[in-house]
SEVOKE-196544 format. One record per residue (C-alpha): residue number from 1; residue in one letter; chain; y, z, x. Coordinates in pm, 1 decimal, always signed. Example, Ala and Ser with C-alpha at 12.3 -4.5 7.8 and 13.67 -1.06 7.14 Angstrom:
<rs>
+-----+----+----+----------+----------+----------+
:   i : aa : ch :       py :       pz :       px :
+-----+----+----+----------+----------+----------+
:   1 :  A :  A :   -450.0 :   +780.0 :  +1230.0 :
:   2 :  S :  A :   -106.0 :   +714.0 :  +1367.0 :
+-----+----+----+----------+----------+----------+
</rs>
This chain:
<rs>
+-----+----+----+----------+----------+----------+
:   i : aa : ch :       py :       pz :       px :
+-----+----+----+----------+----------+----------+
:   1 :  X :  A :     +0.0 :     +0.0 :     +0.0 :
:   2 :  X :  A :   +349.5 :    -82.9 :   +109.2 :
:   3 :  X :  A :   +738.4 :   +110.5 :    +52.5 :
:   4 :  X :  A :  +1002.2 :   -120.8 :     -5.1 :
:   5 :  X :  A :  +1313.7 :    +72.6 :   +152.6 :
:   6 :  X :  A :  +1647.2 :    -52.2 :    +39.2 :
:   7 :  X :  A :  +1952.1 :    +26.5 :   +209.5 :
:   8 :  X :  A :  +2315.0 :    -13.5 :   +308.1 :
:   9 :  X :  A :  +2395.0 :   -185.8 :   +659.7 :
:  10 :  X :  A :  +2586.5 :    +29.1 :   +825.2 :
:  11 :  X :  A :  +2519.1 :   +336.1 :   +994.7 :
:  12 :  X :  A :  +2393.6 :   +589.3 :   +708.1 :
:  13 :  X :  A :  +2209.9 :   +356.7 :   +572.7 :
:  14 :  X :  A :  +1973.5 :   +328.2 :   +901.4 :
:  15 :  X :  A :  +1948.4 :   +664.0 :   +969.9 :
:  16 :  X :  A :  +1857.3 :   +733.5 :   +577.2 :
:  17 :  X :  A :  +1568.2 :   +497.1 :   +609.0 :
:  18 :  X :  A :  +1539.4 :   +635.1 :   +958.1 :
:  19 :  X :  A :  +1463.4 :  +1012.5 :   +846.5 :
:  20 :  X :  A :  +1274.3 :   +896.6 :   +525.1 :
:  21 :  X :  A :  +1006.0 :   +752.9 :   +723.8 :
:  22 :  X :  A :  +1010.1 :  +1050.0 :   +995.3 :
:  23 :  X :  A :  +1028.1 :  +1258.7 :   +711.1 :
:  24 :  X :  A :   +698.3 :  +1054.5 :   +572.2 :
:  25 :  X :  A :   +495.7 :   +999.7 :   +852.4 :
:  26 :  X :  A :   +593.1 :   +652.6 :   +910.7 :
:  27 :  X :  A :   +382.3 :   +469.2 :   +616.6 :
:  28 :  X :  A :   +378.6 :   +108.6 :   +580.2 :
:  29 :  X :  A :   +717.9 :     -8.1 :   +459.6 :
:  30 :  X :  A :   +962.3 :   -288.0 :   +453.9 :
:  31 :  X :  A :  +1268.0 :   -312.0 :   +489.1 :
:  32 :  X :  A :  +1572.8 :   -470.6 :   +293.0 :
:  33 :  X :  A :  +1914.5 :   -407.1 :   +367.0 :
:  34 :  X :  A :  +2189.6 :   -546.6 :   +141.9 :
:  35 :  X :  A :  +2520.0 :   -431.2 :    +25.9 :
:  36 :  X :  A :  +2607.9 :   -252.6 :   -332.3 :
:  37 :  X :  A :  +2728.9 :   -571.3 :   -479.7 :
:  38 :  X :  A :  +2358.3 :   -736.2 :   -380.2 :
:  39 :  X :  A :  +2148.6 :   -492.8 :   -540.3 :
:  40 :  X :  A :  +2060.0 :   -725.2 :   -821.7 :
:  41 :  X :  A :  +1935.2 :   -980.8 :   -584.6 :
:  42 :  X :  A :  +1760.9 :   -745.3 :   -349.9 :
:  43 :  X :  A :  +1596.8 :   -593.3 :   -645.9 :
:  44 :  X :  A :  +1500.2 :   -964.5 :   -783.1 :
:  45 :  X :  A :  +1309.5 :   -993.7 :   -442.0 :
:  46 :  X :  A :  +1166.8 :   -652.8 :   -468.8 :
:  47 :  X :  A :  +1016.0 :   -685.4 :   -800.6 :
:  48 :  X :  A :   +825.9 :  -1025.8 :   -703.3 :
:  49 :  X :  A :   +570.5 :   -803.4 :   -522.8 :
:  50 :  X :  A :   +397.6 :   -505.2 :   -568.7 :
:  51 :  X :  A :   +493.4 :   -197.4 :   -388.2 :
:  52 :  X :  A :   +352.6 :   +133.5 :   -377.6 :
:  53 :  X :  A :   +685.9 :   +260.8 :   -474.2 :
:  54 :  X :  A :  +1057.8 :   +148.5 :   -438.5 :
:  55 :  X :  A :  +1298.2 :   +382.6 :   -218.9 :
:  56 :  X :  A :  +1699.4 :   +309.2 :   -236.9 :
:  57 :  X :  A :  +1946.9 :   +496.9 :    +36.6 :
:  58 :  X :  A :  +2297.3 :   +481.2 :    +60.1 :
:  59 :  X :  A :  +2352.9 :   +263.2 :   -232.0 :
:  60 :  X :  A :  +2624.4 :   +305.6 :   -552.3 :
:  61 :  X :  A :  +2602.0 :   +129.1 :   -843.8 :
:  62 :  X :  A :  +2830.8 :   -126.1 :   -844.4 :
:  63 :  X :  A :  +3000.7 :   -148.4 :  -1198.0 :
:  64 :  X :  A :  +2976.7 :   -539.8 :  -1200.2 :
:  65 :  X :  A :  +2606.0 :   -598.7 :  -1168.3 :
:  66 :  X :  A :  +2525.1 :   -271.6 :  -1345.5 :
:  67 :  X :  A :  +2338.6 :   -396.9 :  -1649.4 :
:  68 :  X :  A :  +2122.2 :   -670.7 :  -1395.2 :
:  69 :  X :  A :  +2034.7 :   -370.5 :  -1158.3 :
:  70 :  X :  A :  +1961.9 :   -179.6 :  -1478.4 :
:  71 :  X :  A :  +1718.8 :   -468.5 :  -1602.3 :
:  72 :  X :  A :  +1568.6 :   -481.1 :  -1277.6 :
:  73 :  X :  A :  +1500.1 :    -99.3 :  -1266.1 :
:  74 :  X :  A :  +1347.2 :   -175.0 :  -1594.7 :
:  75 :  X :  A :  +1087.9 :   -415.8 :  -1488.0 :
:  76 :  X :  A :   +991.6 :   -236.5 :  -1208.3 :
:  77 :  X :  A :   +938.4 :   +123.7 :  -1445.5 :
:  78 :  X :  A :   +703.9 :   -112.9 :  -1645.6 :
:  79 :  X :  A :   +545.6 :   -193.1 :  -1389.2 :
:  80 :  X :  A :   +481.2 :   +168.6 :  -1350.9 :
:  81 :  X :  A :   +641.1 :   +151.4 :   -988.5 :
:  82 :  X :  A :   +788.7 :   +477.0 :   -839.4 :
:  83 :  X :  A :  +1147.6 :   +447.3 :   -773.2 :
:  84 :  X :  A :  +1327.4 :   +723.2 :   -555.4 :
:  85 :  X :  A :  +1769.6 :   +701.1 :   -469.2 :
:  86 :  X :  A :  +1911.5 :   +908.1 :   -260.5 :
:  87 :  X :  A :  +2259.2 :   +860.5 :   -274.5 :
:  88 :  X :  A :  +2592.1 :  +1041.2 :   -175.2 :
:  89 :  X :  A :  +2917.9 :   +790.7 :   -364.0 :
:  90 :  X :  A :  +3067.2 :   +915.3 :   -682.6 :
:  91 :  X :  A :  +2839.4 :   +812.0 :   -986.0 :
:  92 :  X :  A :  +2931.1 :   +804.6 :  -1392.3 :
:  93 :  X :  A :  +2756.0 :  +1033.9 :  -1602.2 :
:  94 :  X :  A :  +2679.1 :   +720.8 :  -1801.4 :
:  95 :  X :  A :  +2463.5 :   +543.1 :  -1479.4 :
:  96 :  X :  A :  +2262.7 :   +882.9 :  -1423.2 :
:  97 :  X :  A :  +2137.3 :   +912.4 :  -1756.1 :
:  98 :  X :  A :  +2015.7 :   +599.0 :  -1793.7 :
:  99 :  X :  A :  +1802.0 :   +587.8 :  -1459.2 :
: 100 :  X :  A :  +1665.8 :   +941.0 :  -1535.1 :
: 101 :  X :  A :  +1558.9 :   +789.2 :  -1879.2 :
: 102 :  X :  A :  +1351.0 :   +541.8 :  -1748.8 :
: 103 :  X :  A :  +1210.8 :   +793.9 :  -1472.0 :
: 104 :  X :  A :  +1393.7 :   +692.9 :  -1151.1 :
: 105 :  X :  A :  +1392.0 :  +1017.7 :   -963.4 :
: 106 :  X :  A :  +1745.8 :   +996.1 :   -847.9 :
: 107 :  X :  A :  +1893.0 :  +1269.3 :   -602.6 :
: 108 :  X :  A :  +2250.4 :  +1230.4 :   -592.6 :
: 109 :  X :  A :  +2448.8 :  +1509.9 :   -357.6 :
: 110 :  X :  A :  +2844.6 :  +1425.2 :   -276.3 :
: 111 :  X :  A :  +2851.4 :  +1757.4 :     +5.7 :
: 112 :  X :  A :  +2622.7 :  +1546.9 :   +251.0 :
: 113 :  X :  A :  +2571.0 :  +1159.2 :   +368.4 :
: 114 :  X :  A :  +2301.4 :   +962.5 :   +288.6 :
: 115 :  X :  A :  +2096.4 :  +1041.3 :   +558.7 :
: 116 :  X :  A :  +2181.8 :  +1412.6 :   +508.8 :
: 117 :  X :  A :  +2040.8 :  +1380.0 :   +139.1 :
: 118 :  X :  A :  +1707.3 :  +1223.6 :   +255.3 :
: 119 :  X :  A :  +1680.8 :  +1526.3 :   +514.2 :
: 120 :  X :  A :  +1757.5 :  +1779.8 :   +245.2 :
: 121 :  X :  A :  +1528.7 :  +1610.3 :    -93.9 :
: 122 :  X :  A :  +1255.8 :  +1434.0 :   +101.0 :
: 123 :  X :  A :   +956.9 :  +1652.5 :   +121.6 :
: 124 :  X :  A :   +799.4 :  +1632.8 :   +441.7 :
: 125 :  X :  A :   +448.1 :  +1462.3 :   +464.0 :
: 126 :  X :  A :   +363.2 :  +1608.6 :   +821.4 :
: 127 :  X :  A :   +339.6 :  +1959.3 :   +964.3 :
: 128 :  X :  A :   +516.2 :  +1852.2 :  +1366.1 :
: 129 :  X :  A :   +905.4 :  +1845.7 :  +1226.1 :
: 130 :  X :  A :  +1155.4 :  +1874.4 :  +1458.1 :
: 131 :  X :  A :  +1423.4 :  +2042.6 :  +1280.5 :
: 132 :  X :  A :  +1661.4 :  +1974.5 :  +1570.2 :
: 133 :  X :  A :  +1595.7 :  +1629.0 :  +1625.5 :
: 134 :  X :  A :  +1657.4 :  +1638.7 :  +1220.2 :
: 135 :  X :  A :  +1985.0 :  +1836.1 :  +1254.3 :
: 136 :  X :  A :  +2169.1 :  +1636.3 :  +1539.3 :
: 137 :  X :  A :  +2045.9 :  +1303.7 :  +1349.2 :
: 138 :  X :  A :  +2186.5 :  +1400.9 :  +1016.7 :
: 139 :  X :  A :  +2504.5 :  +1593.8 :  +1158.6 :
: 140 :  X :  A :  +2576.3 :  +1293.3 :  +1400.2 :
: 141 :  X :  A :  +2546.2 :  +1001.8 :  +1124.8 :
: 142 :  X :  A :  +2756.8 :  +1205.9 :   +869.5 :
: 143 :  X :  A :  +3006.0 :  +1339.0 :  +1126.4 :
: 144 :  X :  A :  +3116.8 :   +981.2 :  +1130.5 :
: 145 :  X :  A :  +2993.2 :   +806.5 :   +796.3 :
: 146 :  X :  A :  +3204.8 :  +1089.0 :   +602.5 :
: 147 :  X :  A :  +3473.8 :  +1044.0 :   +892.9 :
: 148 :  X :  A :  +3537.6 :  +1429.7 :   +960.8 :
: 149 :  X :  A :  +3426.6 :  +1370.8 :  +1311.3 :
: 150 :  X :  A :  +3279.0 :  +1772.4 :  +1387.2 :
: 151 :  X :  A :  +2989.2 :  +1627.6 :  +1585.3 :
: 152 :  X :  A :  +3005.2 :  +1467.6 :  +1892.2 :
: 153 :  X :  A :  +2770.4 :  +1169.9 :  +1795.4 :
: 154 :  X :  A :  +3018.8 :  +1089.4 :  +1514.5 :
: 155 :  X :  A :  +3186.2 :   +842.3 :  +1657.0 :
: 156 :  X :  A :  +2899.3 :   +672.0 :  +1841.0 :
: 157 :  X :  A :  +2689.6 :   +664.9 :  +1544.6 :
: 158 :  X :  A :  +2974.0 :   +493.3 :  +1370.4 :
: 159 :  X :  A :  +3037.3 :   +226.9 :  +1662.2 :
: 160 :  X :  A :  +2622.1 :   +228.2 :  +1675.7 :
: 161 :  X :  A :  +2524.3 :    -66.3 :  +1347.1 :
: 162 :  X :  A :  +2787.6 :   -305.6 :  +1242.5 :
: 163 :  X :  A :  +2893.8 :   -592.8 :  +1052.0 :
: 164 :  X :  A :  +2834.5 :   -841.3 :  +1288.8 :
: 165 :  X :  A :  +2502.5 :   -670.0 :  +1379.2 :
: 166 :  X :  A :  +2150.1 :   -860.6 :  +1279.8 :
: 167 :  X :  A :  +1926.9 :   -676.3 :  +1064.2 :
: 168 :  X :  A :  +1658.3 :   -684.9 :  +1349.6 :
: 169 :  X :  A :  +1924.7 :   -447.9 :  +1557.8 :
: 170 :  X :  A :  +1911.1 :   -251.6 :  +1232.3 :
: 171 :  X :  A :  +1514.1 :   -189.8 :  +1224.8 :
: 172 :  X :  A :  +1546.5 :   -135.7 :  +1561.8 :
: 173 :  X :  A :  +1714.1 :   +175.5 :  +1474.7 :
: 174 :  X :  A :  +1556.1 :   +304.7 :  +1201.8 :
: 175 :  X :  A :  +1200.6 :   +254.3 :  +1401.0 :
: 176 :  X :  A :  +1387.5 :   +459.0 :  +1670.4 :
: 177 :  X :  A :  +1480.3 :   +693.8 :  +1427.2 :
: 178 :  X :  A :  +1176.0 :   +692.2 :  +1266.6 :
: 179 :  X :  A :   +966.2 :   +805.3 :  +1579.8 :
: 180 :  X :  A :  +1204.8 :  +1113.9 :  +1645.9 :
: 181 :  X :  A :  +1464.7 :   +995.1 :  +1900.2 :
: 182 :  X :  A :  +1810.1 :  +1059.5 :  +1799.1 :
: 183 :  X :  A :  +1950.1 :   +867.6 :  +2088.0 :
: 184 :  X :  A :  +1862.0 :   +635.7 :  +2352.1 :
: 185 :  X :  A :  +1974.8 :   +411.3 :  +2665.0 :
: 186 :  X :  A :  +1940.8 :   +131.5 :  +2461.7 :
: 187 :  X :  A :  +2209.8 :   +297.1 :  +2223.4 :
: 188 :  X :  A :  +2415.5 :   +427.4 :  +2469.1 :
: 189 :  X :  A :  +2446.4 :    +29.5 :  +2585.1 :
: 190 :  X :  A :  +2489.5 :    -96.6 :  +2285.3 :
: 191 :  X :  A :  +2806.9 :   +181.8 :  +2202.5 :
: 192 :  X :  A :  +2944.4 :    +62.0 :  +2588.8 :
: 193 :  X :  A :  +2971.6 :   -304.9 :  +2493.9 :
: 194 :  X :  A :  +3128.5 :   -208.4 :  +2108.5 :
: 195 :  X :  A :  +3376.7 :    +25.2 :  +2297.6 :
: 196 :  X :  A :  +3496.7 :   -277.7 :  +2473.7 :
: 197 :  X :  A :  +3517.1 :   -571.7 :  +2205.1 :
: 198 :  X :  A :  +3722.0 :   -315.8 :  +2012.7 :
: 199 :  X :  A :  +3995.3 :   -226.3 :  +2277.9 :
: 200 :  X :  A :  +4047.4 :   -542.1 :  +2343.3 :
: 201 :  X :  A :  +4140.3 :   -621.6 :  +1983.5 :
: 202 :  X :  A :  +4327.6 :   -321.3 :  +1925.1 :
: 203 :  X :  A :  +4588.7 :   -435.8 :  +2228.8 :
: 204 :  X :  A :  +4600.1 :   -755.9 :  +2055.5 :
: 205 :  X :  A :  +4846.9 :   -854.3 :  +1764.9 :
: 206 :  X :  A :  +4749.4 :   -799.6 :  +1442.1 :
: 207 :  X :  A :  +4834.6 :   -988.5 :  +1124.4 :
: 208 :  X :  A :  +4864.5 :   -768.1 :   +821.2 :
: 209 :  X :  A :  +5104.2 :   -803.8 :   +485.0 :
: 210 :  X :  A :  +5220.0 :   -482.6 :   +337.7 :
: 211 :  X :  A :  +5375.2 :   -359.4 :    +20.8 :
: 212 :  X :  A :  +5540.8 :    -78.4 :   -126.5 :
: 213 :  X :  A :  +5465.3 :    +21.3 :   -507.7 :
: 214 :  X :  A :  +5463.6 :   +362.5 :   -695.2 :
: 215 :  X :  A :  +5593.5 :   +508.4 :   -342.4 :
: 216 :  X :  A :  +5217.1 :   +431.9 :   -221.6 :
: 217 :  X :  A :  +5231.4 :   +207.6 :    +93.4 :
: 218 :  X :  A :  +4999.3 :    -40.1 :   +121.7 :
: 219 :  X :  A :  +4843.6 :   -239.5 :   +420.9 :
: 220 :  X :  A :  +4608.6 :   -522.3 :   +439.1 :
: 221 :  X :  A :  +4464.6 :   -686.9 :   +768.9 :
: 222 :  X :  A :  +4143.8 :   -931.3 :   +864.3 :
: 223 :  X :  A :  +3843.3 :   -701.9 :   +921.5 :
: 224 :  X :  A :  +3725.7 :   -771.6 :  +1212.2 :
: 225 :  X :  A :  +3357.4 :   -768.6 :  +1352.4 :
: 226 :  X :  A :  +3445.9 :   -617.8 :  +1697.6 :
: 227 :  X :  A :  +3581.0 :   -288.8 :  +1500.6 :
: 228 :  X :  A :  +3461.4 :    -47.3 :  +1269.4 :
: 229 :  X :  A :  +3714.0 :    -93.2 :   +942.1 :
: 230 :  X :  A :  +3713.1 :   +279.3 :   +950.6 :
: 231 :  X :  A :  +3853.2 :   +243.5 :  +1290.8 :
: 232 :  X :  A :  +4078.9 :    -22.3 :  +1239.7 :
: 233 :  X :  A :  +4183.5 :   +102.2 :   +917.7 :
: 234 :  X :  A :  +4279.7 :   +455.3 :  +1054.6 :
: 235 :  X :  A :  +4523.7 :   +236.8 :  +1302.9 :
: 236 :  X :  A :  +4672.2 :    +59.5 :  +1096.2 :
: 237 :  X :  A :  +4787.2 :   +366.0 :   +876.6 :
: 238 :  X :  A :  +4888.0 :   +575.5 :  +1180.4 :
: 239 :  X :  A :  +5066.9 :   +226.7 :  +1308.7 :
: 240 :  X :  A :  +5251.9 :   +137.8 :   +997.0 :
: 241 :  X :  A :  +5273.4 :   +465.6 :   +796.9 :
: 242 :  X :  A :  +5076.1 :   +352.9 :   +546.2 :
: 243 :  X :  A :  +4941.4 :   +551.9 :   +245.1 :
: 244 :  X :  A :  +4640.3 :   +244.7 :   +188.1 :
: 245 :  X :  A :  +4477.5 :     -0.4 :   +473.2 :
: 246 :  X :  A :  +4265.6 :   -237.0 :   +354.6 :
: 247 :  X :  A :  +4017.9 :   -432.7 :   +549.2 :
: 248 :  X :  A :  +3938.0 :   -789.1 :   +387.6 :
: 249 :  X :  A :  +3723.4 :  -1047.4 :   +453.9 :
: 250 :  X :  A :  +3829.9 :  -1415.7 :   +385.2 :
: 251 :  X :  A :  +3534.4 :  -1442.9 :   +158.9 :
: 252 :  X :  A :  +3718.5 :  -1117.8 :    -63.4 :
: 253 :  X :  A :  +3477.1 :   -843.8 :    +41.6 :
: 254 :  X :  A :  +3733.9 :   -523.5 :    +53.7 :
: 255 :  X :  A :  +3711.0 :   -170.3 :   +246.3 :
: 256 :  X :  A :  +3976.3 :    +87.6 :   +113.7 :
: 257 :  X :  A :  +4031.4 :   +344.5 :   +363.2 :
: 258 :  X :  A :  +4306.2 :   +659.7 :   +270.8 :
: 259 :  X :  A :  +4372.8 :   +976.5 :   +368.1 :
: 260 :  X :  A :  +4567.0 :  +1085.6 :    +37.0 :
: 261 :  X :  A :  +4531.8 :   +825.6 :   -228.3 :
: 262 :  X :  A :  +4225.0 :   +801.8 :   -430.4 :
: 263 :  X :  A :  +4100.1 :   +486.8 :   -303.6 :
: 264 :  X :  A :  +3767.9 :   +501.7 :   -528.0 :
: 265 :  X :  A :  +3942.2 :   +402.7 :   -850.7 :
: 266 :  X :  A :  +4157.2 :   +105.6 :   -688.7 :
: 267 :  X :  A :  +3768.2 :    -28.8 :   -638.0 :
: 268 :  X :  A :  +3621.2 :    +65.6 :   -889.3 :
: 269 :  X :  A :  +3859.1 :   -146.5 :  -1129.2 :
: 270 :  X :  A :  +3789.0 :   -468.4 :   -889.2 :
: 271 :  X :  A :  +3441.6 :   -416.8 :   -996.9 :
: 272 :  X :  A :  +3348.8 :   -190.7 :   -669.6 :
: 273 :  X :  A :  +3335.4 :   +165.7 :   -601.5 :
: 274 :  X :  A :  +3253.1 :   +451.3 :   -354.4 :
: 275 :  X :  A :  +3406.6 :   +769.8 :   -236.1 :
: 276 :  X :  A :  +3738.2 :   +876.7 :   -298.3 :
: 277 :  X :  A :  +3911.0 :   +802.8 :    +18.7 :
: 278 :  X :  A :  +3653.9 :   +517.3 :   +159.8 :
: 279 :  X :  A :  +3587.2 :   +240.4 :    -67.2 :
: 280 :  X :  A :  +3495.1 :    -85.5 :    -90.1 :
: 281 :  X :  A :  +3459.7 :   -437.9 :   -361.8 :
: 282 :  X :  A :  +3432.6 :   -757.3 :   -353.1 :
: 283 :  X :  A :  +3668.8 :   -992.8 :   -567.3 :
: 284 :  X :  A :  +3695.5 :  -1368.1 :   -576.2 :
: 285 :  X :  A :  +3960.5 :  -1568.3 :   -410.6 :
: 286 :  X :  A :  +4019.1 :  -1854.1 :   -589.1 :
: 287 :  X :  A :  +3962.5 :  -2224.7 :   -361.3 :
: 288 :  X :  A :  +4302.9 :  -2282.7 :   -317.6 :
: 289 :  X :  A :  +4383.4 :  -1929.1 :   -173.7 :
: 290 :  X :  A :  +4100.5 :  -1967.1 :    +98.2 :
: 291 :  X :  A :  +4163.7 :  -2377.7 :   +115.8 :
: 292 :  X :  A :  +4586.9 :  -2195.1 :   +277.6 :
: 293 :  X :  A :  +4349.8 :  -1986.0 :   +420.4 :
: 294 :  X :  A :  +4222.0 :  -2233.1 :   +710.0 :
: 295 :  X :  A :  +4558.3 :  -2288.5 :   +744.3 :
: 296 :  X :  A :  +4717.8 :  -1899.9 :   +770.7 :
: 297 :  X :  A :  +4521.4 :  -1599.4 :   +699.2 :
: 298 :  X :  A :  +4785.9 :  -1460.7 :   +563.5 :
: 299 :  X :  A :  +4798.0 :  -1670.1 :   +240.0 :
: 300 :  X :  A :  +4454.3 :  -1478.1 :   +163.7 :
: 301 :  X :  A :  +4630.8 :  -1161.3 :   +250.7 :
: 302 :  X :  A :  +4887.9 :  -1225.0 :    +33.0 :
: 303 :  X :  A :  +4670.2 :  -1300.5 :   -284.1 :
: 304 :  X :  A :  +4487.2 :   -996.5 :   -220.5 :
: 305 :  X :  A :  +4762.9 :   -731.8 :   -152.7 :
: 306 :  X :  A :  +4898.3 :   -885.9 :   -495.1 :
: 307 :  X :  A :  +4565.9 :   -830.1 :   -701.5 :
: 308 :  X :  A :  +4597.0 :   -446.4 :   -511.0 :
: 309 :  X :  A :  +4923.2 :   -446.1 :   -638.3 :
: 310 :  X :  A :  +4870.6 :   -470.1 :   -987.2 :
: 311 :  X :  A :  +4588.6 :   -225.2 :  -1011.3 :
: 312 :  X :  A :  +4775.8 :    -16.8 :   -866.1 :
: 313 :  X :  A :  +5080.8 :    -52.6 :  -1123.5 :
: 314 :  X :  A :  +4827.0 :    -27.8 :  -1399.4 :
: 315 :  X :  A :  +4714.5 :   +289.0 :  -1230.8 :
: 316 :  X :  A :  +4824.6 :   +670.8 :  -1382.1 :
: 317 :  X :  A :  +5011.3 :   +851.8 :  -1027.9 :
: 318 :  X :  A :  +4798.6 :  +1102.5 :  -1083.0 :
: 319 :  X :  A :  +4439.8 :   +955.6 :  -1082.7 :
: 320 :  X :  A :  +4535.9 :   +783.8 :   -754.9 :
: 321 :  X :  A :  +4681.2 :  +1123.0 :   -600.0 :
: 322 :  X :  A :  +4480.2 :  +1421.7 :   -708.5 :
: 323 :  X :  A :  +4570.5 :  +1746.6 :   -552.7 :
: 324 :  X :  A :  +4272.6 :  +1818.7 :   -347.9 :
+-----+----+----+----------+----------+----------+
</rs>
């Protein structure tokens, strides 16, 4: 019998999958990493076999492809195919009662990461744990995931799976995960070589368009696959005094990054979501928009600060700046 592990590409969602199969004694599994707004489709591919069971880390519903996931989940329950989330991002009341109702055994915990929830749910299948390997792995990957940074590995964790990186760089480390390293050479060179893509970036120009509205600042810049977005995002509002940077892709994938506006519900009305001051969605830019594009990236920019913009109008003060 075979898992099928789901989970996010970045950092958490490795060392989730990581710990689940440390935590499990490594049984046969595969792998499928794919972003919120791909669920459906990763699903689709999931339920044309049969699994054992079906185990999703670091992955939010996405409000857009809600009811397809949901139909999905369905298939699979009738199917009479264990399904197991663990899952840290803000979820509606609505979207929890309607997995537990058709027996998804969902463990949702906001005080930890992803790979912090699999440590604390998962019940451990062998008697040799390693509760400090367990500890530095979880403390590490959260330390930066949740960006509060009180572990040393936070920011190499962070720097460790990327954007730009293949998903066979991703196994990679969830198998090293997996078999109870926490940290290797291989990682160490792989951090070295990150470190230096991203300064050289960050003492290069940057084009961004900002704007002003509801006295929230707003920033937008070109991710960019030599730096983290929570990286380059944390520049840019240091830089330009910014209350909002967002990371975009020409292709209108979106990361929200904030250190006092409530990012969450900006996404979450552009048919994304996550946590309240890291989120992310994906919108569409329409063919002329990206045809400018090839021409100046700012034309993109410029659509998408605008869409921003009006959410934002449409937006009470107080949603977007709670007082804690």
């Amino acid at each position: 019998m075979v898992v099928a592990i789901i989970t996010h590409t970045d950092m958490d969602g490795a060392g989730a999958a990581g710990v689940y199969l440390y935590l499990t004694g490594k049984p046969e599994y595969r792998l499928f990493f794919t972003e919120p707004y791909l669920l459906d489709k990763t699903l689709a591919k999931v339920s044309n076999a049969y699994y054992e069971k079906i185990v999703i880390t670091d992955i939010g519903i996405n409000p857009v492809i809600y009811n397809n996931v949901l139909e999905y989940i369905k298939l699979l329950r009738e199917n009479n195919i264990p399904i197991y989330w663990y899952d840290h991002h803000i979820w509606e009341n609505e979207w929890t009662n309607n997995l537990h109702k058709l027996g998804v055994e969902l463990y949702i915990d906001r005080s930890t990461c992803a790979t912090g929830v699999v440590a604390k749910y998962v019940k451990p299948a062998r008697n040799d744990l390693d509760k400090y390997f367990l500890e530095e792995v979880v403390r590490g990957v959260c330390a930066g995931d949740l960006w509060r940074f009180d572990h040393w590995r936070g920011g190499y964790y962070l720097r460790l799976v990327r954007r730009k990186d293949t998903n066979t760089w991703r196994k990679q480390v969830v198998k090293t995960i997996a078999d109870g390293k926490a940290w290797t050479q291989e990682f160490e060179e792989k951090i070295l070589e990150n470190l230096e893509q991203e300064l050289k970036l960050l003492s290069s120009s940057i084009d961004i368009v900002e704007k002003t509205i509801n006295d929230i600042k707003i920033v937008v810049a070109e991710s960019s696959e030599d730096v983290e977005n929570s990286f380059l995002a944390a520049y840019l509002i240091g830089r330009y005094n910014a209350d909002i940077a967002v990371l975009a892709s020409i292709d209108g994938k979106l990361s929200f990054r904030s250190r006092s506006v409530n990012v969450r519900e900006i996404a979450l009305k552009m048919g994304g979501g996550g946590h309240m001051y890291a989120a992310g969605a994906k919108i569409e830019i329409p063919l002329v928009t990206r045809l400018l594009g090839r021409i100046s990236r700012k034309a993109v920019l410029g659509y998408i600060i605008n869409q921003i913009i009006e959410v934002v109008k449409n937006t009470p003060s107080e949603v977007l700046k709670p007082r804690s």
